[in-house]
N, C-alpha and C positions, 0 to 999 in steps of 0.2 A: 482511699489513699490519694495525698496530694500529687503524685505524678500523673494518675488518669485521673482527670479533672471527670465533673458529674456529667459537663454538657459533653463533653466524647462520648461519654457511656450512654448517654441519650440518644444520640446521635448513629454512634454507630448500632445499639439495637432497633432503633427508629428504621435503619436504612439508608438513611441520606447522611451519613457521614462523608465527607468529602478527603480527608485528613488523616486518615489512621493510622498513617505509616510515623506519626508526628511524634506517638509514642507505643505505638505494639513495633515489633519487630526487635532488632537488638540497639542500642543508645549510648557510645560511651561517653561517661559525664561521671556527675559524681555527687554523694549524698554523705550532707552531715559532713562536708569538709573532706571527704574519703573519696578518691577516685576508681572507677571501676564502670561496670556497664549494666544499664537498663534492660529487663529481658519481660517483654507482652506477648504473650499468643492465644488466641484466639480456641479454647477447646472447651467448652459447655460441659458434653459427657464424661469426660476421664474422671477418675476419679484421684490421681494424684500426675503433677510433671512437674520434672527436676529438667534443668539445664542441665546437659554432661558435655563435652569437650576433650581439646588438649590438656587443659588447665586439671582434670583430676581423670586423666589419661581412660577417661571412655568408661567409669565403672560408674556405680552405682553412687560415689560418695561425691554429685553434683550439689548442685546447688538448689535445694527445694522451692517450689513455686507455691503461693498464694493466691487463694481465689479473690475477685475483687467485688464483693457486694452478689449480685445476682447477674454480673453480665455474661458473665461466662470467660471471661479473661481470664489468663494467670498472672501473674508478676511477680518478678524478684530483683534485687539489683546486687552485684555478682561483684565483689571487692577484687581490684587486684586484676579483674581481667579489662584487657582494651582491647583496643584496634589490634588485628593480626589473629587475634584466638577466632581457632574453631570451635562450633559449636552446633548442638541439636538440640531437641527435646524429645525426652523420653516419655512419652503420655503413655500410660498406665489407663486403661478401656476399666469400665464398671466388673466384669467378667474374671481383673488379673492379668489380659495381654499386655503386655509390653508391648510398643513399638519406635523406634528412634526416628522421629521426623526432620526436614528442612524446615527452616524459618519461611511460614508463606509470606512474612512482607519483611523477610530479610533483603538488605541491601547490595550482596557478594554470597558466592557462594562460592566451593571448592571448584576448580575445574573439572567437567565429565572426562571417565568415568566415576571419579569419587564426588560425594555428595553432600558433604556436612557444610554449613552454613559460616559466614564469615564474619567477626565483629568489624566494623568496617565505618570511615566517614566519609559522607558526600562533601566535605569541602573544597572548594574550585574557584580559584580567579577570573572569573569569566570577564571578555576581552568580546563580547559583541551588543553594545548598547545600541551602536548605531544602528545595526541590521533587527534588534527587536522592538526599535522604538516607530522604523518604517516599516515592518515584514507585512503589516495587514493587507496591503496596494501588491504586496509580491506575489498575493494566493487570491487575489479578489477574483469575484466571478467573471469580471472582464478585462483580466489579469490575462499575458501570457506566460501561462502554469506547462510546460515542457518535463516533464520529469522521466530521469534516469534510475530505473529499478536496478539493485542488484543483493549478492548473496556477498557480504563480508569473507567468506571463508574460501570465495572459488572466483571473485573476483580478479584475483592477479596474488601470487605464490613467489617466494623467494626462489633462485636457483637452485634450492634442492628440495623445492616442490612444497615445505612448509608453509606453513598458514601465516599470515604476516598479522601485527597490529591492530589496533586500532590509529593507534602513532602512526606504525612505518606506512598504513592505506594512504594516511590525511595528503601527501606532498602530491602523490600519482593522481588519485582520484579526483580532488582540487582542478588538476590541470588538464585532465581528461576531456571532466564536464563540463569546464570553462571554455576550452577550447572547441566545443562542440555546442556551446552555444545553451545545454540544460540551465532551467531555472530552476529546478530542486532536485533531493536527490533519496532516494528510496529506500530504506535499507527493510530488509524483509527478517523478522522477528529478532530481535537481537534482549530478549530477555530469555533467561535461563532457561534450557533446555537438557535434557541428557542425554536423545537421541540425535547427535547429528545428522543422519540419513532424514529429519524433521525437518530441516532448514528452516528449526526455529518455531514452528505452528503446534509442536507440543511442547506446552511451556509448565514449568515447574516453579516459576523465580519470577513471579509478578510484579516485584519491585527490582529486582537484580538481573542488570548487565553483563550477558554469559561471560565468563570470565577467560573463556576459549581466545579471545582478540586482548586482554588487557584487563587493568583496575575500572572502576567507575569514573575514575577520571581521567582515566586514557579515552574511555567514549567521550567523556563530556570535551575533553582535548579535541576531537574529530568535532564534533557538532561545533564547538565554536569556532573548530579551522574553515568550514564550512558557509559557517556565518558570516564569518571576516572577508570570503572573498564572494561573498554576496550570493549565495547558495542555501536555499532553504533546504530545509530537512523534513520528510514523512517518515514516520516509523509504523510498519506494520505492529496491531496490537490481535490480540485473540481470544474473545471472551466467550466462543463458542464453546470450549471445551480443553480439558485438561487429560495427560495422560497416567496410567493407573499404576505408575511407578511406585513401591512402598513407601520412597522415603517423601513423596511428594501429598496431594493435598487428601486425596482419595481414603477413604475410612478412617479419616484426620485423629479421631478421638474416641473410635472406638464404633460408631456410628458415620451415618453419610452428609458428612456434616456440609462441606460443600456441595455435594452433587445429590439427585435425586435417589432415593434407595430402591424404585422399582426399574428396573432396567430399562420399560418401555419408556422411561422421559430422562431416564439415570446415565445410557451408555449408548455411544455412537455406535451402531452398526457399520460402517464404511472405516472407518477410524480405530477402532477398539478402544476408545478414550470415555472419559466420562464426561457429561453435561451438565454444566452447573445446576442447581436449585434458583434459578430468578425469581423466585417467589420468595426466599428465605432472605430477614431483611438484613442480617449481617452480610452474605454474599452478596448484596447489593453494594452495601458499605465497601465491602473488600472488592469490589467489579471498578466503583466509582474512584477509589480512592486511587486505584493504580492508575487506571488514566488521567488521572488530572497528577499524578506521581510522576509521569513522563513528560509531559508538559511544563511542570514547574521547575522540576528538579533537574533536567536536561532541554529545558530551552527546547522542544519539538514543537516546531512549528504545522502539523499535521497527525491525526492520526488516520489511517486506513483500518477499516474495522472489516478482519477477517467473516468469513465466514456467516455473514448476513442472514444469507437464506436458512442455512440449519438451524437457525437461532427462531425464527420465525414462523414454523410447523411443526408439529407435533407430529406429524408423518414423514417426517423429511425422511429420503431413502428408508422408508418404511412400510412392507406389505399392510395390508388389510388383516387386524386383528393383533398388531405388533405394534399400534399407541393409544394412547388415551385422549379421547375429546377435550375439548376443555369443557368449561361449565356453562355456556349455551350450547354445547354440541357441536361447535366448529375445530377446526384443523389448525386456526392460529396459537400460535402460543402468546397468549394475552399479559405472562407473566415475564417474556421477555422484550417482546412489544413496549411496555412499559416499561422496564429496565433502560431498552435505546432510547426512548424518548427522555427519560430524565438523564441517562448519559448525557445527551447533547443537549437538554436544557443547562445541564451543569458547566460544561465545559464552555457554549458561549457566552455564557454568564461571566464565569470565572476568566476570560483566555477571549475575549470578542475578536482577537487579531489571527486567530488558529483556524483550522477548517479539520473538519471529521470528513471523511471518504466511505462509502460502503461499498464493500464486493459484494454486490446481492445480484444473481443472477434468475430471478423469477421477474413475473406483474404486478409482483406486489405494489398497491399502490402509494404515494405523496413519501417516497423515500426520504427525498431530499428536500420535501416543506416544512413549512414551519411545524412546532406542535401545537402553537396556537390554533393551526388549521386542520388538524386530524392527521398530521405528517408525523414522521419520525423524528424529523429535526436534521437531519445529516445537511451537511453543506454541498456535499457531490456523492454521485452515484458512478461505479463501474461500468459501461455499457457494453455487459458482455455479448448481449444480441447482436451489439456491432462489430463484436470482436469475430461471435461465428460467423458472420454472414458474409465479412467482409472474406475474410481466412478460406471460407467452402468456395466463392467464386475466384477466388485465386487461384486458390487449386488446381482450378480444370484447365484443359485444353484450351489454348484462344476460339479453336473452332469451335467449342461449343458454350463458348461464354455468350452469346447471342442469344441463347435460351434460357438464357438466366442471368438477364441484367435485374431483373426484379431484389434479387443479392442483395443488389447496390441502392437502389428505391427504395425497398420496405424500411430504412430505416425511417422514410418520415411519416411512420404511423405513431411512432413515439419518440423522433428525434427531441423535443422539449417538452415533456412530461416529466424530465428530469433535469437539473443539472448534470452531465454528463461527463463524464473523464472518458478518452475513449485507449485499453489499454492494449498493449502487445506485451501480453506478460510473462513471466518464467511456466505460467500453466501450460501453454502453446509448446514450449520446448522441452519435455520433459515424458518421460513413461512411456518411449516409443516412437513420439508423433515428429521426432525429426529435427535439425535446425526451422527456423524460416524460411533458409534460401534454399532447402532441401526441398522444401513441400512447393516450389516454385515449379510449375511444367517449365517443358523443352530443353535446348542444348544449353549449355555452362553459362553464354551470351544471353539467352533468354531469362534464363536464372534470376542472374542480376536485373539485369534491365526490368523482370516483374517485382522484382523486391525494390527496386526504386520507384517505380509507380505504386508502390500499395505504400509504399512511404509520404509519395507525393498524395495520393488520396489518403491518408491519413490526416496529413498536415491540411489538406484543402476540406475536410467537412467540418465541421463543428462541433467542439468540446477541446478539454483540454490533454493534453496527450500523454503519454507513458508506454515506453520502448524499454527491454530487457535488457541488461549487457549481453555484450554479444552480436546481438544484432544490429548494433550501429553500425558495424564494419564487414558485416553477411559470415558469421561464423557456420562453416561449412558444417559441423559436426554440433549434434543435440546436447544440450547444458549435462557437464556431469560436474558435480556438486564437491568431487573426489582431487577434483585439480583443476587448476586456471581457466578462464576463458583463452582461447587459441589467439592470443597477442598476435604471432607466429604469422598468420594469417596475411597480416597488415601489411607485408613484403609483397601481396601483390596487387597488380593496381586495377583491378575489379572491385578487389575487398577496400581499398585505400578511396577509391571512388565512391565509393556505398557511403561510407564515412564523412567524405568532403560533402556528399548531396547530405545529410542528415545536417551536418554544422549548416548548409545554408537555407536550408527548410527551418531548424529553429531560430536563424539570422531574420530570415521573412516573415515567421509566426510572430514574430517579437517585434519588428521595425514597423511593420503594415498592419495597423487597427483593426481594418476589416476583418484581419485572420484571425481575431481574436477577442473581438472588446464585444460582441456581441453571440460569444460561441453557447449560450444559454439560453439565446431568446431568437424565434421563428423572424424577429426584421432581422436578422443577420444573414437570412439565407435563403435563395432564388434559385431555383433548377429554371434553367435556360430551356433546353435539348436532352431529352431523354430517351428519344422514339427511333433510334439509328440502330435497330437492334442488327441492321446484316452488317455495320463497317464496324460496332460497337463503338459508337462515341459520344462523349458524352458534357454537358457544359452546366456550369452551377457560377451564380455569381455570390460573394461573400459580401458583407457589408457593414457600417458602422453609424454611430448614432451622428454622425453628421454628414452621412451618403457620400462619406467617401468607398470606392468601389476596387474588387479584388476577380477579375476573370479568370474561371479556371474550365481548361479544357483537356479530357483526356482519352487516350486512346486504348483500346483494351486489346489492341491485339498487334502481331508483328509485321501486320502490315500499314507501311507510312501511306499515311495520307498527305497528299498533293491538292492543292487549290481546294481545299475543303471549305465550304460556305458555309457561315454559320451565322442565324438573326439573331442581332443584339437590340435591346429599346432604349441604347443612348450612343449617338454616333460617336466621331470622335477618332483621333489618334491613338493606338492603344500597344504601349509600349510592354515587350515579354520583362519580364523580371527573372522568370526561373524555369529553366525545362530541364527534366530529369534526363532527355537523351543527350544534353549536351556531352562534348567529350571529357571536360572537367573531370564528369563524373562516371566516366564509364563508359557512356554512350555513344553512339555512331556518329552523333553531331549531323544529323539528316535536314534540319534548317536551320539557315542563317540568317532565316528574315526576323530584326528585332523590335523591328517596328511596323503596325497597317494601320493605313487609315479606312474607316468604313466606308461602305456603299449606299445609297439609296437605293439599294435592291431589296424588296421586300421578301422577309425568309425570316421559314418556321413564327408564323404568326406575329413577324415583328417588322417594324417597318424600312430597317437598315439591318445592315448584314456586314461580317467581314469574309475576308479569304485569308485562311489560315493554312500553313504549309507542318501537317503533324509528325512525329518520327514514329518508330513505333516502339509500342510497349513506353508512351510515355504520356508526361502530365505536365500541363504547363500552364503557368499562370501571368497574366498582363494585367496594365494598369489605366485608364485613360489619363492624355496629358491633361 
């Protein structure tokens, strides 16, 4: 048939289809001078599928589908129906089951609870040429990349506690992140899901925009309002795994057409969801096509590739005797190893201005290399080792943070092994473990004042950064998914403090080179003084490819330090830029000195030294004139 051309059919049995969404899924157009809609799905086994709908009120007298050659496609094209009709397919299994599926590369689907698929067009005026003709310089690796994660659905609620927009988020959230200084902004799964209590991570609608916030061009509305006011956009994507809802992809046609059929490599333990087939090369086709389907079709300037590590063992959360080796006898999964890496061959091929992200929380090694060099290809890597290590010595007591500055050291056993994101994500706040500023020791004052300092060493190590809502402004109470972030909060001026230091930490991250043009590569960064384990203090200098320089000195515990001596190896004038105890932000305001010049006193193995006056529970960074 002339609508699926041979080279699709080639293409997507081959594996490396890029495009499929170009004609499977629903298409309203018209044939033979007849207007109506295109209907392709993807089912090998079945032995018969009709489209059913509104249009012949859910019975059996749909619209019959046709096989196409041998690829396993159906197709029909369905008179009379367009944009607005709901719709399923009815796939008929070898056996005589019947079962009424979603469109897997439909474009809309019904809002959850109900499930039936939408005929639907991506048409959009899109209005940000300027920002995707420069966005490559906005995500580069020596870019300062600041990003704002949040949940669309718990973000910010009308007065009576409803879910707002996609529209009504754009005006708030715009002025938010703008004013706080974010360079993109995060949005955590936002294709089709049926479990809310998911926030998104079991997805059903690989090409569809849960419809829970709006149409598809209510999103693409958001991404270009976004665009326009010079705010990139990450979309979390999820190709670890599907959940095993009926009407979704799971015993698609009778057989396990997407997912494994033997449980040990078919169904997540931890999850109850099913795991794709990486090896089967139409699920490749259908893996690939969606993400480069979010990318082209909505302008995503990022993807964040969920769930890394489960994709890459064959044992992941798995006893001994409960998977299957691969075919040298190893633990890697070789069939979806190879999946990532043509993923992100494809995508910077297709998209060189994007960047892929991976949450991968293992050693797995050359995540984020090329795949020319044995790498995955990813652009940036999660660095969740810095996320626990920083998080466990927060934790603790000042007093006994002296036993464990190592916390804060070990990360340069593999600070640049990776491209590095370093995140403070919605995992932290959730299933118990508290806000932030909850998991903070001491009184209400200490509170903040450590969550300003784990803010300031956040901003002052290396990589690019990623903070929750929420905790820009120290939300007192743990993320619930069910209602607003606590706005409320912001009335008082600890939490209004928290916020003021955050805008001017990504003000510094962004204005000062060294914070950031070299957050990937080991010249960008110098530990001074690490050896203070009884005062806990601690100094690292930041740096840029033309040695301009960024001093950062901080304090780990609530006692200030007075005349604190510290060797520096370039003398000089050395103006403060930023301290978290300032009062601006909360803080006691314990020095007022904004300027030292150094000494020829030789200290800590260098031959000049300053005298620095520290506050406590704080982090502060200078400049040389």
């Amino acid at each position: 048939m002339s609508y699926i051309s041979s080279d699709l059919l080639h293409f997507f049995n081959e594996g490396t289809a890029l495009h499929i969404y170009k004609r499977l899924g629903a298409h309203p157009g018209e044939k033979d001078g007849t207007r109506g809609t295109h209907f392709a799905v993807w089912a090998p086994g079945a032995k018969h599928v009709q489209v059913i709908g509104d249009f012949c009120a859910w019975t059996n007298s749909g619209v019959p589908m046709q096989p196409v050659h041998q690829s396993g496609i159906w197709y029909a094209f369905a008179p009379g129906i367009e944009a607005g009709s709901l719709y399923k397919y009815r796939v008929q299994a070898q056996d005589g089951h019947c079962v009424d599926k979603a469109d897997p590369v439909g474009f809309a689907h019904e809002e959850p609870p109900k499930t039936a698929s939408v005929v639907t067009s991506l048409d959009y005026e899109w209005q940000d040429a300027q920002w995707m003709a420069n966005r490559k310089q906005k995500i580069a690796l020596d870019a300062p990349v600041s990003i704002y994660e949040l949940h669309l659905g718990s973000w910010q609620r009308d007065e009576h506690g409803d879910i707002l927009s996609y529209r009504e988020l754009a005006p708030n959230l715009i002025e938010h992140c703008k004013t706080l200084g974010f360079t993109h902004v995060e949005l955590m799964p936002v294709t089709e899901h049926p479990f809310y209590g998911s926030w998104g991570y079991q997805v059903t609608g690989y090409f569809a925009a849960t419809a829970r916030y709006g149409s598809p061009q209510d999103l693409m509305f958001l991404i270009d309002s976004l665009h326009r006011a010079g705010l990139g956009v990450v979309l979390d994507w999820v190709p670890a795994h599907f959940p095993t809802d009926e009407h979704g992809l799971g015993d698609f046609d009778g057989t396990h057409l997407y997912e494994h059929s033997d449980p040990k490599k078919g169904f997540h333990p931890d999850w109850n969801t099913y795991i794709f087939n990486y090896g089967r090369h139409e699920v490749r086709s259908f893996l690939l096509s969606s993400a480069i389907f979010w990318l082209e079709r909505y302008h995503v300037d990022a993807l964040r590739i969920d769930g890394v590590a489960s994709m890459l063992y064959l044992d992941y959360s798995r006893d001994e005797g409960e998977w299957i080796p691969n075919k040298d006898g190893g633990r890697e999964n070789l069939e979806a190893i190879s999946l990532l890496q043509e993923l992100n061959t494809a995508v910077y091929r297709e998209f060189p201005d994007v960047q892929t992200i991976a949450e991968e929380s293992t050693a797995f090694p050359m995540v984020s290399r090329p795949v020319s060099m044995g790498g995955l290809g990813f652009g940036m890597k999660w660095d969740m080792g810095w996320m626990h290590d920083t998080l466990e010595y927060f934790s603790r007591e000042p007093v006994h943070r002296s036993h464990h500055q190592d916390d804060l050291t070990r990360r340069g056993l593999w600070a640049f092994s990776e491209n590095y994101c370093l995140p403070l994500s919605h995992d932290e706040v959730v299933h118990g473990k508290g806000s932030l500023l909850s998991r903070m020791p001491g009184d209400a004052w200490q509170r903040f004042a450590n969550l300003r300092l784990l803010f300031g060493t956040m901003f002052g190590t290396p990589g690019k950064k990623l903070i929750f809502m929420g905790m820009e402004f120290g939300q007192w109470h743990e993320w619930n998914h069910d209602q607003s972030i606590d706005w409320n909060a912001l009335q008082g001026e600890r939490e209004q403090g928290v916020q003021t230091l955050v805008a001017a930490l990504n003000r510094l991250y962004t204005e000062y080179s060294p914070m950031h043009a070299l957050d990937c590569s080991p010249e960008g960064f110098e530990w001074l003084h690490t050896g203070d384990r009884d005062q806990c203090v601690m100094a690292w200098r930041r740096h840029d490819s033309k040695h301009a320089t960024v001093l950062v000195v901080a304090n780990f515990t609530p006692v200030p330090r007075a005349d604190y001596r510290l060797g520096i190896p370039v003398g000089g004038t050395y103006r403060r830029i930023l301290d978290t105890d300032s009062t601006e932000f909360g803080g006691s305001g314990y020095s007022e000195i904004r300027s030292v010049q150094s000494d020829k006193v030789p200290w800590h193995n260098q031959e000049q030294s300053l005298v620095l006056s520290i506050g406590p529970l704080a982090i502060t960074f200078w400049v040389p004139e």
